[in-house]
C-alpha positions in Angstrom: 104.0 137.2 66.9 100.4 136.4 65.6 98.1 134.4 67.3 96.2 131.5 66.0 93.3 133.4 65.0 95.1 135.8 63.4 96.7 133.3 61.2 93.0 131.4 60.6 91.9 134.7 59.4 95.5 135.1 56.9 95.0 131.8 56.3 90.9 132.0 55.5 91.6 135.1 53.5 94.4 132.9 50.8 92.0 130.1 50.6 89.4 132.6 49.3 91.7 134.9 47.5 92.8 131.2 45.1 88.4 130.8 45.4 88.0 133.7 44.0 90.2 133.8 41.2 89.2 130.6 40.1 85.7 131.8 40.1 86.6 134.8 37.9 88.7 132.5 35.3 85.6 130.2 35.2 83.2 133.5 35.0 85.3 134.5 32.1 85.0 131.2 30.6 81.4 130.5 31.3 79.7 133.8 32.0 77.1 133.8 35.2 75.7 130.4 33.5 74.7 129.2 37.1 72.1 131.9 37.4 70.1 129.3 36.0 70.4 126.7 38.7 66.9 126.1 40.5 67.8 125.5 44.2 67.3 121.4 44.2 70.0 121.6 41.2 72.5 124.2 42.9 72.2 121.6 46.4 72.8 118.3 44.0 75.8 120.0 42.5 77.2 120.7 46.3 75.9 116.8 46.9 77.9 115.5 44.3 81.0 117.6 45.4 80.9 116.1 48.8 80.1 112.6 47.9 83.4 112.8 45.7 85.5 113.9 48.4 84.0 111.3 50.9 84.7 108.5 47.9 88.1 109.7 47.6 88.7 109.8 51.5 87.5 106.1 51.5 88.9 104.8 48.2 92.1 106.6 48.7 92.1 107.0 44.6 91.3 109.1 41.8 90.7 107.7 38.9 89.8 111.1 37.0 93.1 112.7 38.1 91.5 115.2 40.3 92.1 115.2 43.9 90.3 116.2 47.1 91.5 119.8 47.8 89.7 121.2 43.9 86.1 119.9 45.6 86.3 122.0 48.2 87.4 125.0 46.5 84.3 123.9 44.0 82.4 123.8 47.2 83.4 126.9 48.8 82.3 128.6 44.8 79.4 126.8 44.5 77.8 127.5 48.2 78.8 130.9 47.3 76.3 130.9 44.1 73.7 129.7 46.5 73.5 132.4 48.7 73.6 134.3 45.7 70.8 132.6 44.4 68.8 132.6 47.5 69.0 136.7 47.6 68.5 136.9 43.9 66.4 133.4 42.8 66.9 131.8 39.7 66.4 132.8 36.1 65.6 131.5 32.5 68.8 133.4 31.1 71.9 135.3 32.4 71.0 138.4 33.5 74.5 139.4 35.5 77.3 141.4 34.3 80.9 139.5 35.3 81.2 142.7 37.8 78.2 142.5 39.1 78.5 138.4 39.4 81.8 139.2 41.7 80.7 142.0 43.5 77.8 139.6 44.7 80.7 136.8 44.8 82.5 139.7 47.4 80.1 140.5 49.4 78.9 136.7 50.3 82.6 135.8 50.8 83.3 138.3 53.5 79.6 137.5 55.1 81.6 134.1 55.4 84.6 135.7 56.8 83.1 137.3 59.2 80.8 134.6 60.7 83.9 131.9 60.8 85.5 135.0 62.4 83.1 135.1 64.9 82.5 130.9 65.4 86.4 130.6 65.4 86.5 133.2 68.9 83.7 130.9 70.3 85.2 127.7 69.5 88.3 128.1 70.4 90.3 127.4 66.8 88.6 123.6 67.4 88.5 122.9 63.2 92.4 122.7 63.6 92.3 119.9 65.9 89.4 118.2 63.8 90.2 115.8 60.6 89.4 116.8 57.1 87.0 113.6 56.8 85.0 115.4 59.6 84.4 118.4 57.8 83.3 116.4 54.8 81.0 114.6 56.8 79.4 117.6 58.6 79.0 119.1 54.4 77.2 116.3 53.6 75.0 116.7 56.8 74.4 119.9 56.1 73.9 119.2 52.3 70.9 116.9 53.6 69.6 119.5 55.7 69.4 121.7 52.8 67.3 118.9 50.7 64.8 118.9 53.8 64.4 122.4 53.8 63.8 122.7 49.9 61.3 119.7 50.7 59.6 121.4 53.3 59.2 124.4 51.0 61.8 126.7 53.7 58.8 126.1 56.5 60.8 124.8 59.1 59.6 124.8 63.0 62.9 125.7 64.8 66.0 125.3 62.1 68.6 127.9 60.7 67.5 128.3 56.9 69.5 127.2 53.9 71.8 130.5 54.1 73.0 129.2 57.1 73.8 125.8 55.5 75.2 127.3 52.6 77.4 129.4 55.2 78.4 126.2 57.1 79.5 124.8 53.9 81.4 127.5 53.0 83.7 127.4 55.9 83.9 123.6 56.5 85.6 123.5 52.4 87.9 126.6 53.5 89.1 124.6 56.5 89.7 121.6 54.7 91.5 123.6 52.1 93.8 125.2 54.9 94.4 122.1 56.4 95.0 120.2 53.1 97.9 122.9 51.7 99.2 122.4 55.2 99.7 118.8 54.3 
């Protein structure tokens, strides 16, 4: 019989897995366009992907069609691109190869894996007793932390950098997207 965090890790892994392939479909569609993004654009995108999902929770309707569950999965994609952009900055035009844009995508993914891995043993399996409106709040919080940091040009006294924050993000959206297919 498999434990809970054995399941949290099956479970982590098919959020990703539909992350991924989504990524790939747009990758096809778009090439590695978001190379592009300077950091303040990259953490506006993730802003307006949280603030969507906080409208929705509180309006309780979609006008556009789209519900809650396709921002995170945009979040999850999009915090991935910034911790690739934070190892490899920005540029003026696409310089990555769709392989080499998902063999970055890979590696960030299981560097996500492996720290909820870790947080999950700590805390217990806690995100499944928390609601998905939490984990949208704590995104947002740590989408603000990330406009400080950029503000403060990354010199921070005591603070986790953005990677952290990107991280965070990350595995917030993957929880909410467990807990919403659950639903």
């Amino acid at each position: 019989m498999a434990t809970e965090s054995q399941n949290t890790e099956k479970q982590f892994r098919n959020a990703m897995a539909e992350c991924r392939a989504l990524f790939e479909k747009k990758l096809h569609d778009y090439g590695a366009s978001w190379r592009i993004l300077r950091p303040s654009s990259l953490t506006d995108q993730l802003f307006i992907k949280a603030k969507r999902i906080r409208s929705l929770e509180i309006k309780k309707e979609s006008l556009v069609g789209e519900g809650i569950r396709p921002e995170f999965i945009a979040l999850i994609n999009y915090g991935i691109v910034g911790l690739i952009q934070l190892e490899k900055g920005y540029v003026d035009e696409v310089d990555l190869s769709p392989e080499g844009a998902m063999a970055l995508y890979d590696k960030h993914a299981n560097e996500a894996l492996e720290l909820m891995l870790k947080k999950n043993h700590d805390y217990d399996e806690a995100w499944r007793s928390m609601r998905v409106s939490s984990y949208t709040d704590f995104i947002l919080t740590k989408i603000q932390r990330i406009k400080e940091i950029e503000d403060l040009q990354g010199e921070t006294l005591v603070s986790e950098g953005i990677d952290s924050n990107y991280m965070d993000i990350i595995n917030y959206a993957v929880f909410g997207v467990i807990k919403l297919t659950e639903e």
